[in-house]
C-alpha positions as CSV (number, residue, x, y, z in Angstrom):
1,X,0.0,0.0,0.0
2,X,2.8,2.2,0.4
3,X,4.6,1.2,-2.4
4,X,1.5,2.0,-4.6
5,X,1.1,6.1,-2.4
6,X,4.7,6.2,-2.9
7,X,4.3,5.5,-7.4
8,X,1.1,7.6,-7.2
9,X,2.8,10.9,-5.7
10,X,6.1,10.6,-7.6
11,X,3.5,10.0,-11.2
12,X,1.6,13.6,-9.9
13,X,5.2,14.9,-8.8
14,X,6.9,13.9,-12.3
15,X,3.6,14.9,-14.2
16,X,4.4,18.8,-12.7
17,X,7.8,18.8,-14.0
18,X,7.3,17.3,-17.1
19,X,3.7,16.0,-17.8
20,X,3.7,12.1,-20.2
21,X,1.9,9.1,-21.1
22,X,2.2,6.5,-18.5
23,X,1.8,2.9,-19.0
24,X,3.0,0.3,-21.9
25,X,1.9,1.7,-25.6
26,X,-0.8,-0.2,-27.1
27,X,0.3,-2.3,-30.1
28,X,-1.6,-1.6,-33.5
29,X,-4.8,-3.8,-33.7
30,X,-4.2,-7.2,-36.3
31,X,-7.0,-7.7,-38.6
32,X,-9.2,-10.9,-37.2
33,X,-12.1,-13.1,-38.4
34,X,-14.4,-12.4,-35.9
35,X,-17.8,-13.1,-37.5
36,X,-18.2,-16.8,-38.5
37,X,-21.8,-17.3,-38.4
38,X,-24.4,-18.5,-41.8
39,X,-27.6,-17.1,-40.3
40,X,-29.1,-14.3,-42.6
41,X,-31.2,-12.6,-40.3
42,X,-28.2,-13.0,-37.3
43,X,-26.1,-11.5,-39.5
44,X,-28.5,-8.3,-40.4
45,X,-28.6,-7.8,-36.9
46,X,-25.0,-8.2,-36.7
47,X,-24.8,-5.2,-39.7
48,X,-27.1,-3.1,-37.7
49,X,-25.0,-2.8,-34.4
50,X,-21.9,-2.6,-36.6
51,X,-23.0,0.4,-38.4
52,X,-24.4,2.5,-34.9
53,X,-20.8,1.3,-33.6
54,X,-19.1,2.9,-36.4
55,X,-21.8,6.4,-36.1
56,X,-19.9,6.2,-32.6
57,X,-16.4,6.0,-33.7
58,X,-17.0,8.8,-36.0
59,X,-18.6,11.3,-33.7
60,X,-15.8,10.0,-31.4
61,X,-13.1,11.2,-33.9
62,X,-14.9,14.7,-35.0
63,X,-15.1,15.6,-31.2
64,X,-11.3,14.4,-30.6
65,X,-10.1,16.5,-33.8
66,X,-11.9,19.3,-32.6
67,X,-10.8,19.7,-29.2
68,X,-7.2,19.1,-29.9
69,X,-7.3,22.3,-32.5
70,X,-8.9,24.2,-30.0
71,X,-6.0,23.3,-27.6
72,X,-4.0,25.1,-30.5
73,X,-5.8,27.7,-30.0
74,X,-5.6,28.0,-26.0
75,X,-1.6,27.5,-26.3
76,X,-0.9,30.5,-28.4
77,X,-3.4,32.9,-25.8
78,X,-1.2,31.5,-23.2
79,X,1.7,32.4,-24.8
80,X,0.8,35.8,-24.1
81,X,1.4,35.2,-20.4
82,X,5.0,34.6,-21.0
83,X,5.3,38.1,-22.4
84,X,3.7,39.6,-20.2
85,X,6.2,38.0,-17.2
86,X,9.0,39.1,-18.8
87,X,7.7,42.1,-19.7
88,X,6.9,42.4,-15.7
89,X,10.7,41.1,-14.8
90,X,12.1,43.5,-16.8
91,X,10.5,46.0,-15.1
92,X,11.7,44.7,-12.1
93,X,15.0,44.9,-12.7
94,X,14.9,48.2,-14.1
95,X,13.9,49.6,-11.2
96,X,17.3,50.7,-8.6
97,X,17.2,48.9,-5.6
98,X,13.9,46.4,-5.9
99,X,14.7,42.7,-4.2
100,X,15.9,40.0,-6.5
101,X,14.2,37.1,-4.8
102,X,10.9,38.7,-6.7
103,X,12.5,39.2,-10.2
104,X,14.9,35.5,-9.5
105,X,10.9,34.0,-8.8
106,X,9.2,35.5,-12.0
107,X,12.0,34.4,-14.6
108,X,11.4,31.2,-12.4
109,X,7.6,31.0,-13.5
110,X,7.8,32.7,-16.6
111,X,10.2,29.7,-18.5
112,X,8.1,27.1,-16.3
113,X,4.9,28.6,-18.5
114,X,7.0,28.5,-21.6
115,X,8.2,24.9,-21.0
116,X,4.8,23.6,-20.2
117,X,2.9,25.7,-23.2
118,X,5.9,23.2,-25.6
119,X,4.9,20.4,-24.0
120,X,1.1,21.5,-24.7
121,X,2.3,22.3,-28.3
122,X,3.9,19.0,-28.4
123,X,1.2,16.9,-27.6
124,X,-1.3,18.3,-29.3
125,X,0.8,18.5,-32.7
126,X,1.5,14.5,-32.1
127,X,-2.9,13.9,-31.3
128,X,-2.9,16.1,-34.5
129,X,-0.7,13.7,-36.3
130,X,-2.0,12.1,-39.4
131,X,-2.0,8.8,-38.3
132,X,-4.9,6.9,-41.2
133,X,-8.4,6.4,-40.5
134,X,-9.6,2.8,-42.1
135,X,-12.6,2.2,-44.4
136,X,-14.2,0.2,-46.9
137,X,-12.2,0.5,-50.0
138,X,-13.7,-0.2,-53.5
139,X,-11.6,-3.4,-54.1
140,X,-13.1,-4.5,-50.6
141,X,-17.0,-3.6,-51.6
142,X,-16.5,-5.3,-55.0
143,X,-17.7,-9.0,-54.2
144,X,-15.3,-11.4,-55.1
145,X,-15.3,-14.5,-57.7
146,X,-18.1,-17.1,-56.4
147,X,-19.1,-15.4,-53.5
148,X,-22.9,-15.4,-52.6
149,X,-25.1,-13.1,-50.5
150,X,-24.0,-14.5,-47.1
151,X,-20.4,-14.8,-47.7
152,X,-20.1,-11.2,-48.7
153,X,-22.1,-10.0,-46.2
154,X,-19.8,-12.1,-43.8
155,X,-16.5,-10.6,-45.4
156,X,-17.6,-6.5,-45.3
157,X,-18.8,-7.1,-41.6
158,X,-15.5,-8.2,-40.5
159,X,-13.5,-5.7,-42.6
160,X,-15.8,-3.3,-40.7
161,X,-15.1,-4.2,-37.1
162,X,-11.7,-4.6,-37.8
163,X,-11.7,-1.2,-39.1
164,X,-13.5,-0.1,-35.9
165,X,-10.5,-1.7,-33.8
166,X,-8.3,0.2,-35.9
167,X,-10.0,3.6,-35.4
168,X,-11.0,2.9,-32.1
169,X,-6.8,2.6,-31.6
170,X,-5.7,5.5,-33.5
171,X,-8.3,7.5,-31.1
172,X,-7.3,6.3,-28.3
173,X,-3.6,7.6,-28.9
174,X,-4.8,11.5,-30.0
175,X,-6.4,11.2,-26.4
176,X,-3.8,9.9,-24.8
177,X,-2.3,12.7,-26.3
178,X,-4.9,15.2,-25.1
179,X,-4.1,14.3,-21.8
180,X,-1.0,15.0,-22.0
181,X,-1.4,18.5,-23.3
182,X,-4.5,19.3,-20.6
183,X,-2.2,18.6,-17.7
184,X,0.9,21.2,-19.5
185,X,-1.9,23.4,-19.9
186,X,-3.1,23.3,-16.1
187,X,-0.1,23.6,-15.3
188,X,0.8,26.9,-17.4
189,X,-2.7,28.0,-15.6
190,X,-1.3,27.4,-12.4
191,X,2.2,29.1,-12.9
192,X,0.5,31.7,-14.7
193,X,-1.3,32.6,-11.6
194,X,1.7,33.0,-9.5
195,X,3.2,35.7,-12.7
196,X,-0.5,37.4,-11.8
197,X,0.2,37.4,-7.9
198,X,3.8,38.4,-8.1
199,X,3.0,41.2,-10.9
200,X,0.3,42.5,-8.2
201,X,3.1,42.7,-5.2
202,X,5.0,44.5,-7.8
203,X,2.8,47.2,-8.7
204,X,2.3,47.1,-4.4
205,X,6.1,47.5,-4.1
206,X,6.8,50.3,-6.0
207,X,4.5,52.4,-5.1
208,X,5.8,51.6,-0.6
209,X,9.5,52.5,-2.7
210,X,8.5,55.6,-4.2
């Protein structure tokens, strides 16, 4: 029990320093014969839940895609918060006789915002990543020499789960991914507030110095 406390609070501790994916990486999905059966009607039940399961996948993948450009979007408003800290250290430093330990803290801050808005960047470029959605090719809808009703019917159903398997995996990684990018951004958040807090004890400062 320990052990596991011990894992848990160096996995939040590492994740503050430098967020990642945790855990063994998922091997690609192999195509399988999973649908064996020579009932008609079973397998137009079969084709039914198949195609609400790939209406899921595919909302699942337009809400993924969207979030992780919005992320883009986030990162770059952030980056405004790095200028603005230096912008505020500068200041600091300009002025004769203000304390360091403020002006050492806000450079401090200011490339621990900048190092988590790359990791952001980082992880959402990689979720971005063209990595190729599967579906039913032409060659694959054509039915092939001899092959009756049932039989081809059999073949596009299991070409279409496997495909789900295989989207089902390359969503999985651009969350992953997403993760990875939310916890930089909270943590940009985070040290953005203390660039906030120290700007206000700033402003505070100069004008007890003047």
């Amino acid at each position: 029990m320990a052990g596991h406390s011990l894992k848990t609070w160096l996995d939040i501790t590492v994740d503050w320093v430098w967020p990642r994916l945790t855990g063994k990486p998922v091997p690609s999905p192999d195509d399988h014969l999973l649908i064996t059966t020579t009932d008609l009607a079973l397998l137009n039940e079969i084709e039914n839940t198949v195609e609400k399961r790939i209406d899921q996948v595919d909302e699942r993948i337009r809400t993924v895609e969207t979030k992780l450009v919005a992320l883009l979007t986030l990162t770059s408003v952030l980056s405004a918060a790095v200028t603005a800290g230096f912008a505020t250290a500068s200041t600091m430093q300009i002025q004769r006789g203000f304390p360091l330990i403020p002006v050492w803290l806000t450079l401090a801050l200011v490339f621990y915002i900048a190092l988590m808005l790359l990791r952001s960047l980082w992880a959402t470029v990689a979720g971005l990543m063209r990595r190729g959605y599967k579906q039913l090719t032409c060659e694959e809808i054509i039915p092939k020499d001899k092959e009756n009703k049932i039989r081809y019917k059999t073949r596009l159903l299991n070409q279409k789960l496997n495909h789900v398997n295989w989207n089902d995996w390359v969503v999985n990684h651009k969350v992953s991914e997403m993760a990875v990018a939310h916890t930089a951004l909270r943590n940009a958040l985070v040290a953005t507030g203390g660039v906030i807090f120290l700007a206000l004890a700033t402003a505070v400062l100069k004008l007890l110095m003047k």
